[in-house]
BAMI-146735 format. One line per field, with one value per residue: residue number from 1; y negated, z negated, x negated of N, C-alpha, C in turn; residue in one letter. Coordinates in pm, whole numbers, plus 50000, padded with zeros to 5 digits. Example, Ala and Ser with C-alpha at 12.3 -4.5 7.8 and 13.67 -1.06 7.14 Angstrom:
REM residues 2
k <- 1,2
nc2 <- 50569,50225
nc3 <- 49220,49292
nc1 <- 48681,48715
cac2 <- 50450,50106
cac3 <- 49220,49286
cac1 <- 48770,48633
cc2 <- 50330,49997
cc3 <- 49220,49213
cc1 <- 48680,48710
r <- A,S
END
This chain:
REM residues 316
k <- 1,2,3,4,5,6,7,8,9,10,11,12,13,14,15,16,17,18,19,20,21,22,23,24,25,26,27,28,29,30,31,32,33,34,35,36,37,38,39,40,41,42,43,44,45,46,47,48,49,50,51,52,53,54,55,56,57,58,59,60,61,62,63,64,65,66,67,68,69,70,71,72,73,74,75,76,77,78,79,80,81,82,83,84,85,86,87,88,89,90,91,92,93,94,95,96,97,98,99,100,101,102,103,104,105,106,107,108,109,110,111,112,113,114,115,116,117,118,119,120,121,122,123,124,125,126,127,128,129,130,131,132,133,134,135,136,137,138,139,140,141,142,143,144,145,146,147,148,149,150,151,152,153,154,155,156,157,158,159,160,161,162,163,164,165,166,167,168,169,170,171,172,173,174,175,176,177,178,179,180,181,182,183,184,185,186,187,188,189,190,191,192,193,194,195,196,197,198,199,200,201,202,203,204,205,206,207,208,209,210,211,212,213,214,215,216,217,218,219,220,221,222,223,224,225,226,227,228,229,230,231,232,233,234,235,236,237,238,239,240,241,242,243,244,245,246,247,248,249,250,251,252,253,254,255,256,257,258,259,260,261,262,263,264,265,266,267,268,269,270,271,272,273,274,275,276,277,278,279,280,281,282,283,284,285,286,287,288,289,290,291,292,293,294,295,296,297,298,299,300,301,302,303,304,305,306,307,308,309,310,311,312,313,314,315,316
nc2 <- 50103,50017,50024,50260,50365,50266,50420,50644,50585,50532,50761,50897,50821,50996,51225,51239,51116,51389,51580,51427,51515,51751,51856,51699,51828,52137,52054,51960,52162,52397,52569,52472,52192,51846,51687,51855,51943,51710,51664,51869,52157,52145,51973,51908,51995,51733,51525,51615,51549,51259,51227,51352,51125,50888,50849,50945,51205,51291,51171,51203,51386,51288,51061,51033,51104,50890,50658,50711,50729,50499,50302,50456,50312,50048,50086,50154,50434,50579,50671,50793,51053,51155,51044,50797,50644,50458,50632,50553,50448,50693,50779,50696,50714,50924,51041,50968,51203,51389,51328,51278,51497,51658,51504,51571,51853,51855,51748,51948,52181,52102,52028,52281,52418,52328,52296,52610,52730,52607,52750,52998,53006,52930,53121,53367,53696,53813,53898,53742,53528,53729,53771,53532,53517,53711,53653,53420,53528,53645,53404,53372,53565,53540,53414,53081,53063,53226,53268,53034,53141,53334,53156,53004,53207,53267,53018,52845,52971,53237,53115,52820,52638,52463,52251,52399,52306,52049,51644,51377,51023,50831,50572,50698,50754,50875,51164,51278,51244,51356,51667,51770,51818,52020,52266,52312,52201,52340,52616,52525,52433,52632,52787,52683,52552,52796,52824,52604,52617,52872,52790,52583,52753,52856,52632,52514,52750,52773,52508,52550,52734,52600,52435,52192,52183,52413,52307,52076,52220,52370,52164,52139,52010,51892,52121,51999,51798,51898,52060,51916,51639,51688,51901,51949,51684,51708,51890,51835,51777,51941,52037,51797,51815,51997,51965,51765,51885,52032,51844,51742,51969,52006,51800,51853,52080,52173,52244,52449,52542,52264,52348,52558,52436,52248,52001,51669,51583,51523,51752,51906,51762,51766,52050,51986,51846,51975,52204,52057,51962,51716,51513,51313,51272,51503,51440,51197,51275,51484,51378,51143,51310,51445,51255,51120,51370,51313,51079,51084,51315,51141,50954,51104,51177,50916,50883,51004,50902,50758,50942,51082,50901,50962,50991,50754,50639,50793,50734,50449
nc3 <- 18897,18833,18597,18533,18663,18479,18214,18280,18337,18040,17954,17987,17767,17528,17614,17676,17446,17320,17435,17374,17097,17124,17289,17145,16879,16951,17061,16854,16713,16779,16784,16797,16768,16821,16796,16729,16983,17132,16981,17039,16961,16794,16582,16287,15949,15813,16048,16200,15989,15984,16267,16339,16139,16230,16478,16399,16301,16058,15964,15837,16023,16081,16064,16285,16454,16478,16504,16774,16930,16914,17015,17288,17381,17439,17585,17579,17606,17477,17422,17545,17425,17488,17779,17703,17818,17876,17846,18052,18291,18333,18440,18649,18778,18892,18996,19239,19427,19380,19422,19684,19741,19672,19864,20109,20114,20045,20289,20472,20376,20416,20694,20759,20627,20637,20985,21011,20780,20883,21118,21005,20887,21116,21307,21124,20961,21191,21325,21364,21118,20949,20930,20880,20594,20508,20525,20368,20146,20124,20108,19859,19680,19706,19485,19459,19436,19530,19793,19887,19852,20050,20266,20280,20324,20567,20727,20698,20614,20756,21016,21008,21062,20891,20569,20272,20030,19802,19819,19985,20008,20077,20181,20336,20605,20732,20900,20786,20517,20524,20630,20430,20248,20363,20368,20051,20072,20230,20087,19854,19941,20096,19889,19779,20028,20096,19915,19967,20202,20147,20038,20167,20381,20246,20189,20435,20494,20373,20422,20693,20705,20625,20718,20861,20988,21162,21328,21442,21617,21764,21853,22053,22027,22061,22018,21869,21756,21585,21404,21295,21262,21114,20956,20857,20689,20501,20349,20233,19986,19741,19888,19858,19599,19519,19697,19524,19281,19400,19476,19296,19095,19281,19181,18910,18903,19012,18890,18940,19210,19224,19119,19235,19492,19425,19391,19274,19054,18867,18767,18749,18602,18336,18325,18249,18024,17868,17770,17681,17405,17395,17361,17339,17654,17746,17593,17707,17984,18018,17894,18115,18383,18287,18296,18552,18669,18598,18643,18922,18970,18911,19090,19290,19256,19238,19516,19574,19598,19834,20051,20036,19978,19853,19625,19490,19449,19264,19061,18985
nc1 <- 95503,95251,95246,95274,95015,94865,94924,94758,94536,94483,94558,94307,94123,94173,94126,93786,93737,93758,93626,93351,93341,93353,93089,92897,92868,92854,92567,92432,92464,92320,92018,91685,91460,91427,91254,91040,90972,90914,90669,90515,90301,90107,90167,90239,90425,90525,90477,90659,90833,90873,90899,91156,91290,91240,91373,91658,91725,91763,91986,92333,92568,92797,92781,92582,92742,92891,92747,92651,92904,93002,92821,92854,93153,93097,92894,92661,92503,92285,91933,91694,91497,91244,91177,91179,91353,91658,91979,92179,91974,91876,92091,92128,91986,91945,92192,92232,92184,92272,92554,92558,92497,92776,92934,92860,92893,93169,93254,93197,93345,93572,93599,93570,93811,94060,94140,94113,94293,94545,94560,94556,94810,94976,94964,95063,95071,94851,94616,94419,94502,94441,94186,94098,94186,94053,93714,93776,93849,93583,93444,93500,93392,93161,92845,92733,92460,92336,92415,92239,92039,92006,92084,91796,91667,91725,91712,91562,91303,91308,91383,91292,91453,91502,91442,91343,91377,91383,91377,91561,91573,91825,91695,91500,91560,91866,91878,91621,91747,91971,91896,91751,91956,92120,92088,92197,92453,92626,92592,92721,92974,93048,93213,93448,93549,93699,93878,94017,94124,94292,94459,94602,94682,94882,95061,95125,95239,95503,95610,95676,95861,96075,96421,96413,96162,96230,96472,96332,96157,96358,96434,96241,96018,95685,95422,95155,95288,95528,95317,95148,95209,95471,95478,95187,95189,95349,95293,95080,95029,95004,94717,94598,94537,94400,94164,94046,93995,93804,93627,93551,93429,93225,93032,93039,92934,92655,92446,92306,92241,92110,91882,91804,91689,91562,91647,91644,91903,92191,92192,91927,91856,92010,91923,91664,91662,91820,91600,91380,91553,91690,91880,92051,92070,92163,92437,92500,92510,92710,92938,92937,92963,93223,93375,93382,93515,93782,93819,93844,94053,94250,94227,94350,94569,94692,94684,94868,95104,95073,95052,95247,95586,95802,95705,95643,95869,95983,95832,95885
cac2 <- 50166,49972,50086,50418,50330,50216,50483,50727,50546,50530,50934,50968,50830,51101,51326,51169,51147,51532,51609,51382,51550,51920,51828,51640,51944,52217,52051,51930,52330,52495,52584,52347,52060,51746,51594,51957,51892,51579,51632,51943,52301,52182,51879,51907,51954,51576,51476,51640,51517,51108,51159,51351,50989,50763,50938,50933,51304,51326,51078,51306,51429,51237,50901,51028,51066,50736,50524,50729,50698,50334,50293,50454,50241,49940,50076,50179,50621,50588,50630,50938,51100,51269,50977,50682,50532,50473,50730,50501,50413,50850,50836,50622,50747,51133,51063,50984,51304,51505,51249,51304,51657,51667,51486,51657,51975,51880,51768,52096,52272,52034,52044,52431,52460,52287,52429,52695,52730,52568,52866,53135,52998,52898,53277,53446,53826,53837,53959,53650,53530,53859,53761,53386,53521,53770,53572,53319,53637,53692,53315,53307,53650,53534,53307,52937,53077,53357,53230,52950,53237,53436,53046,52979,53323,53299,52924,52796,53089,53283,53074,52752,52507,52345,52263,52503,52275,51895,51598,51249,50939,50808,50478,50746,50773,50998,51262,51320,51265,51497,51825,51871,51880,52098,52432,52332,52188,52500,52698,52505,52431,52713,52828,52550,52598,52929,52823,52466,52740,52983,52709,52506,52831,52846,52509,52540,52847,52711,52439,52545,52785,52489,52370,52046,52262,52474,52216,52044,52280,52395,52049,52090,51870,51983,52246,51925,51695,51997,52079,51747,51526,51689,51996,51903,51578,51737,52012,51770,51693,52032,52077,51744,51861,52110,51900,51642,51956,52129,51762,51744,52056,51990,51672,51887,52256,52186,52287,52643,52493,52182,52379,52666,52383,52150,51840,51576,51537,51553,51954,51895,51603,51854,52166,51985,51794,52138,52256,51916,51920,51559,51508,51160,51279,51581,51393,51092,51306,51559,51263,51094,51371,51423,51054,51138,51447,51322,50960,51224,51357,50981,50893,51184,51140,50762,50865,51071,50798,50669,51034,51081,50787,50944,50979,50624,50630,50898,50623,50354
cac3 <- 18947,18766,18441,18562,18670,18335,18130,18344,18248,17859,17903,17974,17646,17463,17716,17686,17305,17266,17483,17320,16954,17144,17284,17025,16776,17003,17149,16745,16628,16859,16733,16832,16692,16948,16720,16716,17112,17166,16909,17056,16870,16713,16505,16151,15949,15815,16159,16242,15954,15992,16417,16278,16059,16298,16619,16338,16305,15935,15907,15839,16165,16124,16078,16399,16612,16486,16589,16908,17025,16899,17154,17412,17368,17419,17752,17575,17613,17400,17473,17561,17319,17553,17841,17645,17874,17842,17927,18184,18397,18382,18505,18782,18906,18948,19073,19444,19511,19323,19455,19841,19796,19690,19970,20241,20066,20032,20435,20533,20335,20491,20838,20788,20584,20714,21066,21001,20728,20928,21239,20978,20862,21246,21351,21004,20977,21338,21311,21313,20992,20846,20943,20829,20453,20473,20541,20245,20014,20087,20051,19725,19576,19681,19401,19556,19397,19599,19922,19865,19871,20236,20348,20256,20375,20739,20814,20600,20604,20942,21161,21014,21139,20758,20451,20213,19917,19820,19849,20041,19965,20206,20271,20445,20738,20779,20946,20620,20400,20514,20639,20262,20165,20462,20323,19989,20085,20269,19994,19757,20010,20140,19786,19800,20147,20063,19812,20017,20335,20090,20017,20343,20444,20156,20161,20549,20541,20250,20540,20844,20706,20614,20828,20912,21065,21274,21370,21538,21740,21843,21980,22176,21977,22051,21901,21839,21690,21473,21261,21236,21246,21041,20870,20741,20620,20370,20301,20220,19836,19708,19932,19853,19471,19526,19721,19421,19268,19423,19484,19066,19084,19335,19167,18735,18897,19080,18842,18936,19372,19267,19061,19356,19616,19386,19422,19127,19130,18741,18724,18687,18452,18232,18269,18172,17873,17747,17753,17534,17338,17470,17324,17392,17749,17783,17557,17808,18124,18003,17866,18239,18464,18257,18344,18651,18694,18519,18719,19074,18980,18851,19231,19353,19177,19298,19647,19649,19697,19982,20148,20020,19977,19744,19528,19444,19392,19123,18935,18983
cac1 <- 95381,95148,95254,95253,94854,94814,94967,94678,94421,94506,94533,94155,94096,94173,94051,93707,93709,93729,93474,93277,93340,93277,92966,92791,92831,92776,92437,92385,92443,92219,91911,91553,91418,91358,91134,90902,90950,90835,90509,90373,90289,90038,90242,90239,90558,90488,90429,90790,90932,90842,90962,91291,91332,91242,91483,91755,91808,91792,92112,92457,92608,92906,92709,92470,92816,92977,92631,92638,93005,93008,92731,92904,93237,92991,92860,92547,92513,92172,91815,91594,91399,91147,91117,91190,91416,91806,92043,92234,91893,91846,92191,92132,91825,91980,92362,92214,92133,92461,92647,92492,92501,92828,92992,92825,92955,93274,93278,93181,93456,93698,93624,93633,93903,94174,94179,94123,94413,94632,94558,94600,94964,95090,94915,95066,95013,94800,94458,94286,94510,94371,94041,94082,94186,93912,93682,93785,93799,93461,93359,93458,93307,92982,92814,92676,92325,92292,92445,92188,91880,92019,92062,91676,91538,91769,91724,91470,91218,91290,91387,91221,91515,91506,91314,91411,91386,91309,91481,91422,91649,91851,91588,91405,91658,91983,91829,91563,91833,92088,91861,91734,92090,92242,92176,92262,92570,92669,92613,92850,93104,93157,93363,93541,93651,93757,93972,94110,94212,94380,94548,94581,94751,94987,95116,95162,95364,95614,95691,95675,95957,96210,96483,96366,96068,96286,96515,96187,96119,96456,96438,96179,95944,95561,95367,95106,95350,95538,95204,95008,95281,95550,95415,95080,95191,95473,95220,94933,94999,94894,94629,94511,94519,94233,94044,94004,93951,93669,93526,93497,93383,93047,93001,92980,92874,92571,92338,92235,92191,91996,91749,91693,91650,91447,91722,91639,92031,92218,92193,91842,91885,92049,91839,91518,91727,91808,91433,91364,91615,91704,92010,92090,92067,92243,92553,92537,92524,92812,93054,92930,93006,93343,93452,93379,93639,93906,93893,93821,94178,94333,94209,94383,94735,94709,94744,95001,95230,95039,95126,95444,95669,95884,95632,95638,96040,95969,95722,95920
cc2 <- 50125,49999,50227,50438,50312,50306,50628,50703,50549,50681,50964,50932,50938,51230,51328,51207,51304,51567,51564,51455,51699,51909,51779,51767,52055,52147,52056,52071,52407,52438,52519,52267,51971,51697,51711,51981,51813,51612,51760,52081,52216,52035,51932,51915,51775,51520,51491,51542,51353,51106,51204,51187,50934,50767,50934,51056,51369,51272,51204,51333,51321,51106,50931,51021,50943,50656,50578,50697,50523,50281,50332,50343,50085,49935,50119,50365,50655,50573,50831,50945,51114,51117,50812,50538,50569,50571,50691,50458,50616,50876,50822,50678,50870,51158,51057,51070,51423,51421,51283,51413,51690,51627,51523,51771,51995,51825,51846,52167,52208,52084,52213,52512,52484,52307,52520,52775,52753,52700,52951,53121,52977,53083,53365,53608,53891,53874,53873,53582,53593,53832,53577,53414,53611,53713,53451,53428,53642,53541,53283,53435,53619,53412,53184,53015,53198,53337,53137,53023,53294,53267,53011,53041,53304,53156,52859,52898,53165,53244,52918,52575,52376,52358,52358,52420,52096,51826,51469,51150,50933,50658,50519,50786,50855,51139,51296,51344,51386,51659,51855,51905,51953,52238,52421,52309,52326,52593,52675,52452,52520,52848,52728,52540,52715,52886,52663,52528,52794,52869,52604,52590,52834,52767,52531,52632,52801,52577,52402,52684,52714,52452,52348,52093,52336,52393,52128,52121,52319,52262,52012,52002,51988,52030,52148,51907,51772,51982,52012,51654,51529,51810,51985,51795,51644,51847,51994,51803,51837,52081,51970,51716,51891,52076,51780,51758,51991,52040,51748,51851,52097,51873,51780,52018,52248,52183,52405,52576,52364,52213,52525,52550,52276,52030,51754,51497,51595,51650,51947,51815,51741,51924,52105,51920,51901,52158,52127,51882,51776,51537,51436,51195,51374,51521,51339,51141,51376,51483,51211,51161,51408,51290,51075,51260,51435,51153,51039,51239,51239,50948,50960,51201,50993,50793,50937,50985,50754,50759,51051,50997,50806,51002,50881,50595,50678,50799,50528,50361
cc3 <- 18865,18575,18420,18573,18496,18180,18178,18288,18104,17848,17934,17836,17545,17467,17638,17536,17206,17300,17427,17169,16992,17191,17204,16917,16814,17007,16980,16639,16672,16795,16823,16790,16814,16889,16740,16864,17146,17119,16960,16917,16777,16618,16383,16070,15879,15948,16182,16214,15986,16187,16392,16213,16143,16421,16539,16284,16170,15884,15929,15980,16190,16150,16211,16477,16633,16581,16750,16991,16944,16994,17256,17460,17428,17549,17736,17502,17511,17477,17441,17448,17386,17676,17816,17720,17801,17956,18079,18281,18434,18432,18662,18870,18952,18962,19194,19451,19478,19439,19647,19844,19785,19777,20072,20188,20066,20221,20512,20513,20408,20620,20863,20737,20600,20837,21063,20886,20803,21066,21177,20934,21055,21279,21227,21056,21088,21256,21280,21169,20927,20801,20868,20617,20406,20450,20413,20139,19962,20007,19887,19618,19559,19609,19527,19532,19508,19763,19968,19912,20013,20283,20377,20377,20513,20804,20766,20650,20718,21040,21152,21082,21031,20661,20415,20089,19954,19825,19947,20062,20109,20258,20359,20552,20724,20774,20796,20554,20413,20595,20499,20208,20253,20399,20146,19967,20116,20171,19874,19813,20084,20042,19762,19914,20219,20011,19920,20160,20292,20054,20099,20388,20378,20182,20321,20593,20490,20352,20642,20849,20665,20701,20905,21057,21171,21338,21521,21623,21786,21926,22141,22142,22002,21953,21773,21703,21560,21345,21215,21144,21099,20910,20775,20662,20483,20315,20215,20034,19734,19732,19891,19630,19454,19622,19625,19310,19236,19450,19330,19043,19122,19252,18993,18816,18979,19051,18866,19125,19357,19187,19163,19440,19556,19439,19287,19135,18884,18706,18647,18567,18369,18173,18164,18010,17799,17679,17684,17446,17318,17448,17353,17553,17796,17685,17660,17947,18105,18005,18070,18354,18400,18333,18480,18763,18692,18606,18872,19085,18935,18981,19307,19319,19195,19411,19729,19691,19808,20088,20132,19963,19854,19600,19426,19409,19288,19039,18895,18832
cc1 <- 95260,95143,95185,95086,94760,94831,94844,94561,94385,94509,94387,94101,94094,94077,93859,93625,93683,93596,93375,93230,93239,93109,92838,92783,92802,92612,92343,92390,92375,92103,91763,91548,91384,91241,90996,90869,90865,90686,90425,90408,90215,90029,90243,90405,90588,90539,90583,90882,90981,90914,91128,91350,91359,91357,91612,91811,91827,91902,92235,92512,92718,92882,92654,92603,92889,92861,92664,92771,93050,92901,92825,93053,93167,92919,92718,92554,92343,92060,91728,91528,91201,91114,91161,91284,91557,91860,92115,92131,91843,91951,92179,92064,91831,92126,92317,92264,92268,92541,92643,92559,92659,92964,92977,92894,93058,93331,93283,93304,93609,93703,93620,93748,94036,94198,94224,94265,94501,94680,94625,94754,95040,95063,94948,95112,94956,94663,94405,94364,94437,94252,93992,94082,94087,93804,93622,93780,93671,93361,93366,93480,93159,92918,92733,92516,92263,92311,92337,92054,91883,92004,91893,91607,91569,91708,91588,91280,91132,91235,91290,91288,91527,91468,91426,91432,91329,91438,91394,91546,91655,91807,91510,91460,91719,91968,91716,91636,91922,91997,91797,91870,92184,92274,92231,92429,92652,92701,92752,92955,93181,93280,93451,93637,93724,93895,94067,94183,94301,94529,94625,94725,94902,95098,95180,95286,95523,95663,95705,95810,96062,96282,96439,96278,96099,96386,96456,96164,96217,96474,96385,96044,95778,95495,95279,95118,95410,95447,95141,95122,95423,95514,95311,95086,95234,95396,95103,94960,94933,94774,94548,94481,94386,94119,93973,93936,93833,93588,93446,93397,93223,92984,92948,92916,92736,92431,92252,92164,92123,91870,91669,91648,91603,91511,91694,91751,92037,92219,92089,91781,91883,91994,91687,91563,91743,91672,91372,91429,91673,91823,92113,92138,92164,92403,92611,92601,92644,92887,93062,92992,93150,93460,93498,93507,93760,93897,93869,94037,94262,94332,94306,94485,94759,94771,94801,95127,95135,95054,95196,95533,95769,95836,95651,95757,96027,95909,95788,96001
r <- X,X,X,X,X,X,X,X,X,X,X,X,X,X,X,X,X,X,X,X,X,X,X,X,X,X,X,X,X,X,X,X,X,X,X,X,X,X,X,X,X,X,X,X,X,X,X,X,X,X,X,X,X,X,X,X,X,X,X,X,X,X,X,X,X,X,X,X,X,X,X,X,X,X,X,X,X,X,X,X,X,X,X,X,X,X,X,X,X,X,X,X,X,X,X,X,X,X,X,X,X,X,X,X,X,X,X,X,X,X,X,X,X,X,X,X,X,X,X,X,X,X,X,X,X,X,X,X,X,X,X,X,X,X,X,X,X,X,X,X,X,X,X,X,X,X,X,X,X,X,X,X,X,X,X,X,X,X,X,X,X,X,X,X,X,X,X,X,X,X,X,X,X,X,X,X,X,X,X,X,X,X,X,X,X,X,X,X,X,X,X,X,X,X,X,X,X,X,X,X,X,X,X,X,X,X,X,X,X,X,X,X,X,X,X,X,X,X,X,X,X,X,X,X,X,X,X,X,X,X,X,X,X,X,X,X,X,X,X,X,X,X,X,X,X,X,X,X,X,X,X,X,X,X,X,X,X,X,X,X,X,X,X,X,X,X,X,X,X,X,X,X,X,X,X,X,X,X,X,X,X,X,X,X,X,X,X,X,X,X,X,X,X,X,X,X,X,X,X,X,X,X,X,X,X,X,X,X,X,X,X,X,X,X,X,X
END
C-alpha cells in the first residue's frame, strides 16, 4: 500500500512538469509587454527597455523557465511584477475565498445529488425519475455565469434575501461568511449536481440489478438497509470519482462566478494577472491550482480502499 502511495505521488511529477512547460510559453507567446504595464503609456521605450532588464525579460526563454522552475522546486513560485509581493503570499491571501466557495458548492450539489439520484434509480422509468434526469439535463445546459445573474436578479435584487456580491472572511462570523457565498455556490453547484445525480443514478441501477441485491430483498431485508447499507456502498466508488471531480473542478473553474459576484478568490487573482501581464502570478497560480487537482483526485483514489476493502487486496 505504501508503495502503491508512493508510486502516486512520483506520477504528479510529470504531470506538474508539463503544465509547467505549457504554461510558461503560452503566457510567454501572447502578445503584451509587463514592463510597458507596470510603467504606464506614457513610459519611454528606454524607460521600457531598463524595467524589461531589470524584471529579467530580456534573458532567453529557456534560461527565464530554468530560473523560474528552479524556484519553484525550492518552494519559491517567484515574485509579482505589478504588486511586488511573492506569488505564494498572493496565493494565500485569495485561496480563502475559492476555497470557501468551493466547499459550500460542492455541499449543495451533494446534499441534492445523492437523494435525489438514489430516488430516480429505486423509482426507474416513473415520472419523477423522468423528472429527476430532466431536471439534471437542464442543470447542466445552463452555464454557472448565467444561473449566477437569474440568482442575483430573483434573490439578491427582488426579493433582497442576499447581497448580491462581496465577500467577508470568516473572522466576521458564519452567518457573513456564508450568505456572500450562497448564491454563488448555487450557481456552481448546481452543474455539478447535475452531473453527481446522473451519475448517482447510474451507479445505483448497475447494483440494485445484481443478485446479491435481489437476494436481499427476497429475504425480506428492509427497503432502508437494501439501498444505504448494501447498494450505495458497492455503488459509491464511481460516484465518489466525480465528486473529486467536480470538487477540482469548483476549486480551477471559478473564474467567470467570482468575477460576477466580486469574490477576491484565485479567479480574480488570475483575471487581473492577465490584464498586467503578471506573469510570475498567473504561472504560480495555474501550476498551484494544478497541484491542487491532481492531489483532489490522489485523495480520492486513497479512499477507495477505505470503501471498498478489496480495493486494498488489488494494491497489495
Amino acid at each position: 500500500m505504501h508503495i502503491y502511495i508512493l508510486k502516486r505521488i512520483l506520477s504528479l511529477i510529470p504531470v506538474l512538469l508539463i503544465v509547467s512547460v505549457v504554461i510558461f510559453m503560452i503566457i510567454h507567446l501572447t502578445p503584451g509587454d509587463p514592463a510597458a504595464v507596470i510603467l504606464g503609456e506614457e513610459a519611454t521605450s528606454e524607460q521600457i527597455e531598463a524595467m524589461r532588464e531589470q524584471i529579467g525579460l530580456n534573458e532567453p526563454l529557456l534560461l527565464q523557465y530554468w530560473n523560474w522552475i528552479s524556484g519553484v522546486v525550492q518552494g519559491d513560485l517567484g515574485t509579482s511584477y505589478f504588486m511586488k509581493d511573492s506569488v505564494i503570499n498572493s496565493i494565500m491571501l485569495h485561496i480563502k475565498p475559492t476555497l470557501s466557495l468551493a466547499l459550500i458548492g460542492e455541499a449543495i450539489a451533494l446534499l441534492i445529488a445523492i437523494p435525489f439520484g438514489i430516488v430516480a434509480a429505486k423509482l426507474r422509468g416513473s415520472t419523477v425519475d423522468q423528472s429527476i434526469m430532466g431536471f439534471s439535463l437542464l442543470g447542466l445546459s445552463v452555464p454557472s455565469f448565467l444561473l449566477g445573474l437569474f440568482l442575483i436578479l430573483l434573490f439578491g435584487v427582488q426579493l433582497g434575501w442576499l447581497p448580491v456580491a462581496g465577500y467577508q472572511p470568516l473572522s466576521n462570523g458564519i452567518w457573513n461568511h456564508v450568505q456572500y457565498l450562497i448564491l454563488p455556490a448555487i450557481s456552481l453547484g448546481a452543474i455539478q449536481a447535475a452531473l453527481i445525480a446522473r451519475m448517482t443514478r447510474s451507479s445505483m441501477l448497475e447494483v440494485l440489478n445484481t443478485s446479491y441485491i435481489k437476494t436481499a430483498v427476497s429475504k425480506g431485508v428492509k427497503d432502508r438497509n437494501v439501498i444505504y447499507k448494501h447498494a450505495l456502498r458497492n455503488a459509491f466508488l464511481p460516484i465518489l470519482t466525480v465528486i473529486g471531480q467536480t470538487f477540482g473542478t469548483l476549486v480551477a473553474g471559478a473564474v467567470v462566478t467570482e468575477t460576477i459576484f466580486n469574490i477576491p478568490g484565485l479567479g480574480q487573482l488570475i483575471i487581473n494577472s492577465v490584464e498586467r501581464r503578471d506573469y510570475a502570478v498567473i504561472q504560480g497560480v495555474v501550476l498551484f491550482v494544478t497541484f491542487l487537482y491532481v492531489f483532489i483526485n490522489l485523495i480520492i483514489d486513497l479512499l477507495y480502499g477505505v470503501i471498498d476493502p478489496r480495493v486494498r487486496l488489488e494494491r497489495k
